[in-house]
Structure formats: C-alpha cells, structure tokens
Residue, then its C-alpha position, 0 to 999 in steps of 0.5 A: x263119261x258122256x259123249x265127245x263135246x262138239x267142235x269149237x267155235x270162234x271162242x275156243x281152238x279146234x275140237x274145244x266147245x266155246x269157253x272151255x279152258x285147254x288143259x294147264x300144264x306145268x312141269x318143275x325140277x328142284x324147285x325150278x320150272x323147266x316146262x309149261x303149257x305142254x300137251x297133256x299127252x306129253x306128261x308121261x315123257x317129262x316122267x320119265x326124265x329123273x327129278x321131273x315134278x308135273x301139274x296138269x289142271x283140266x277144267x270141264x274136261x273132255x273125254x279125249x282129256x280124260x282117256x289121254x291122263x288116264x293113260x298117261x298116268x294109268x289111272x283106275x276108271x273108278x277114280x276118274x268117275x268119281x272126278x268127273x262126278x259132281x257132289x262128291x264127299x270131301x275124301x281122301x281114297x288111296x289107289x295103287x300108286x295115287x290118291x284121290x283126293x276131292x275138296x270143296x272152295x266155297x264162295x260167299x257173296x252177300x249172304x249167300x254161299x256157292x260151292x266148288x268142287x276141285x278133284x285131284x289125282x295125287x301120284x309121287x311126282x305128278x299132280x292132276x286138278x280137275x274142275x267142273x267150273x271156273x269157281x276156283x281160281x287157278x291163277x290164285x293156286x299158282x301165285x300160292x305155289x309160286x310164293x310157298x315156301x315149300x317151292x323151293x323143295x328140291x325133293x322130286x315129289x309133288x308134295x309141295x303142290x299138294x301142300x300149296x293147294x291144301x293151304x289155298x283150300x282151307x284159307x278159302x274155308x277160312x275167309x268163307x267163315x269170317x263172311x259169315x260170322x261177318x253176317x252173324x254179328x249183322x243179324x246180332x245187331x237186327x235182333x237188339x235193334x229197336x226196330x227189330x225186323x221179325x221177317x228179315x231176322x227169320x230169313x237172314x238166320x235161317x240163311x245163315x244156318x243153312x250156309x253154316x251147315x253146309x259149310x261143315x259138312x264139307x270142312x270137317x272132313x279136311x281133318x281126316x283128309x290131313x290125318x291121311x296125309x300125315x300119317x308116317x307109315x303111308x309116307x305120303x308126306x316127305x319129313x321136311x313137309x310135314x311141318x306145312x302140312x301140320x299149319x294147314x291141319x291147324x288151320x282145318x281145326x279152326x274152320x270146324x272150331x269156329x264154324x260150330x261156334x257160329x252155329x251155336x251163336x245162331x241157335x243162341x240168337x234165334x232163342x235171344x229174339x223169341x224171348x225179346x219177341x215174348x218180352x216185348x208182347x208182354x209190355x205191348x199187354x202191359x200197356x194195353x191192360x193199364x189203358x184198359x183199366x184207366x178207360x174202365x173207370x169212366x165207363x163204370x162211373x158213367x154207367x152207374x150214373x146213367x142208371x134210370x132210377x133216383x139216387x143222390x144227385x139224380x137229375x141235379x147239376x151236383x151229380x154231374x159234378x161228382x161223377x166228374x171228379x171221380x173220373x178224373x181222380x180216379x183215371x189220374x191216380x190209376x195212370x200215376x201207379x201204372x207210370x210208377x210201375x212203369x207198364x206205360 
C-alpha cells in the first residue's frame, strides 16, 4: 500500500498532501439524496439504516482512506490491491458480497490519446470509485446520476450508480473513437493530396494505429463485463434495469465494432499510400525515361557527325544543316508520341 502520505500544506486540510481531493460521499433513499460529504467512517451506519444507497469516490487514496472502506465495507486485501494497482485489466471479478470491476476512460487530445483508470467495489447497496488521477471527470458522473433515468429507481440496490457510471464510461470510449476516426479521415485526405507528405502520413498512421490498438485492448472487454452484469442467475441487475444495462452493452458493441473498422480503414490506407507512392515513382520514371530518350537523339546525331573521318557533308555548312534537322525532327516527333502517350 505504501506509506502514510505527509501532512498537507496550505492547499489541502489536516493530514491530506496538497491537491489531493477528501473523499466524496453521497447517500440516497428511493431515488432521493438524504446525505452528502459525510465521513467515510460513517458509510457503515447509513447501511445499517433500511432502504440507504451509499457512493464513496476516493481519489489517490490515502492508506487510512483505504483501511477505513476496507472495514467499513469488509473488503478482501486482494481486491483493494488490485484498486490501488495501475494498468490493471479491464474486468469484472466477483468476491463474497461484491464485485470488482476496473474500467478504462480515454481522453483524446490532438492525436494523442491518454488513458484513465477508474476501479469500483460493487456491493448490493453501496458504490466505492477509486482514481489515481483526476483524468476522470467526477463532476460529470454525477450530473449523469443525477439526469438518469434510472435516478428514480426507488429499489434499495446500487444498480443505478452502476448503470450511470458504465453509460458514462462507454459514452466516453465512443467520443474517443469518433477523434479518431476524425483523425483518420485527415490522414485519408493527406494520403490523396497533391502534395502528399510521406513523413507525416507515416507519423500520423502509425499515431493513429497505435491509439486504436490501445483503445481495443481496453474496449472489448466491456463485453464480457456487461455479460456478467447481465447475467439473470448472478442477479447483479434488478429486472427493471436491465433494459439500461442492455443500451450500454449496445453501446460497447459499437465502440469494438467501429474501433476495428478504423483499424482496417488504416491498414487500408497505408496499402493505398505505398501503391499511390509506387505510382507516382512510376510516372517520375516515365518521365525521366521520355527526356532521356528525347536528349538521346541529339547526342547520337552529334556524335556521329563528330566522328574524324569523311563521310557526306564532311567539313561543309550542308552536313550542319542536316544534323540540324534531324535533331529537331527527330526530338519533336519523339516529345509528341511521348505527350500523346501521356509520360510527359
């Protein structure tokens, strides 16, 4: 786990280091919030009253932070490791109680791509988000809980956060996937160009490839995290739900559907610029050829008729005159076959 953090400065209260957001609280009963930004030790005492629903997000946790929900919630060491633990797989494992579930968000700026990973313990009526980072936006899963449908579910489960925060997630993957094939069709529209920058198109796919890769790596998983989910015999997912947890797993298929097709568009696009690359050599050697041939008339015509021996027109202004002529003929009748030809 690490040792104790060192006491805050002026930034952060009494025993937080400096930017380290407290711990987020929130409790509901019947779709309605009747606490908020109470202590985490207290999690276990708004349990124990019927019908109570508790989130607690905790944001580079403190190890006091996570010994206090660990017994508060009795979670096993084993799964707050994994929590605490960065490049954990996206999964979904089921303890004595609760689940673990760990997701990825990703973030695309420009062309590059950031990941961020968000852990949840998953218990009947309680949800605990854990972060390493700010990268997520928490602010944003609240609004969502707040504009959900499912925030009127008047059931005492944590279903609901879960279902807000899963559509949150793979709305995220989505936009992610949209930047990039945003950034597909700019490199699409590099590759047929006419100035047809080789370098950047090579930095730019090979960018785009590696972005896509990690973006799936990450995203097909979710299936078999909503499959879990939406398994009856778990009943991880009370009936009335499942039809939201169904649109989110709708919505996971789109993201490895289209993700896939980005990356065979890529592949395509990067087999579309090796042959516009070989054809316009080809017509670079087309046109160096034609020349070359054109050039090679007055240089065998000249040659010959500066060979040291006598032949006709030797030494007389008429053998000038023809060698003349039979340049520029020649040249001019091979540039017009070349031209009709179109290799100049």
């Amino acid at each position: 786990m690490g040792s104790q953090p060192p006491e805050s400065g002026a930034d952060g209260p009494p025993g937080r280091p400096a930017g380290v957001s407290p711990p987020r609280t929130r409790a509901w009963r019947g779709g309605r919030i009747v606490a908020e930004d109470f202590p985490v030790a207290e999690v276990s005492d708004h349990l124990a009253r019927p019908g109570i629903v508790v989130w607690v997000d905790l944001c580079a946790p403190r190890h006091e932070d996570l010994r206090i929900i660990g017994d508060e919630l009795g979670l096993d060491p084993v799964a707050v490791e994994d929590a605490v633990s960065r490049h954990e797989r996206t999964k979904l494992d089921r303890y004595h109680g609760y689940a673990f579930l760990n997701v990825y968000v990703p973030h695309v700026d420009g062309g590059d791509m950031a990941m961020h990973e968000l852990s949840a313990f998953i218990a009947e009526r309680a949800l605990v988000t854990v972060r390493q980072e700010h990268g997520f936006d928490v602010g944003a899963l609240i609004e969502r809980w707040d504009q959900s449908p499912g925030s009127g579910y008047d059931e005492p489960t944590a279903a609901f956060l879960v279902y807000g925060m899963l559509d949150l997630v793979v709305d995220l993957q989505l936009a992610a996937v949209q930047a990039l094939d945003d950034e597909a069709d700019a490199v699409e529209d590099l590759v047929f160009g006419d100035e047809f920058p080789v370098k950047e198109i090579q930095r730019r796919s090979y960018r785009l490839r590696k972005n896509l890769a990690k973006l799936r790596r990450v995203a097909l998983p979710m299936r078999e995290v909503l499959n879990t989910l939406l398994r009856r015999d778990l009943g991880l997912v009370p009936a009335p739900l499942v039809p939201y947890f169904q649109d989110v797993y709708d919505h996971t298929l789109r993201v490895g559907e289209w993700t896939d097709g980005l990356r065979d568009l890529v592949a395509d696009l990067l087999d579309t610029r090796l042959a516009l690359q070989s054809n316009r050599m080809n017509e670079v050697m087309k046109k160096v050829t034609s020349w070359a041939a054109i050039i090679a008339v007055p240089t065998a015509v000249t040659g010959f008729y500066g060979m040291n021996v006598p032949y006709p027109g030797f030494s007389q202004h008429g053998g000038f005159i023809a060698s003349a002529v039979i340049i520029v003929v020649c040249s001019t009748v091979l540039y017009a076959v070349f031209k009709l030809r179109d290799w100049l």
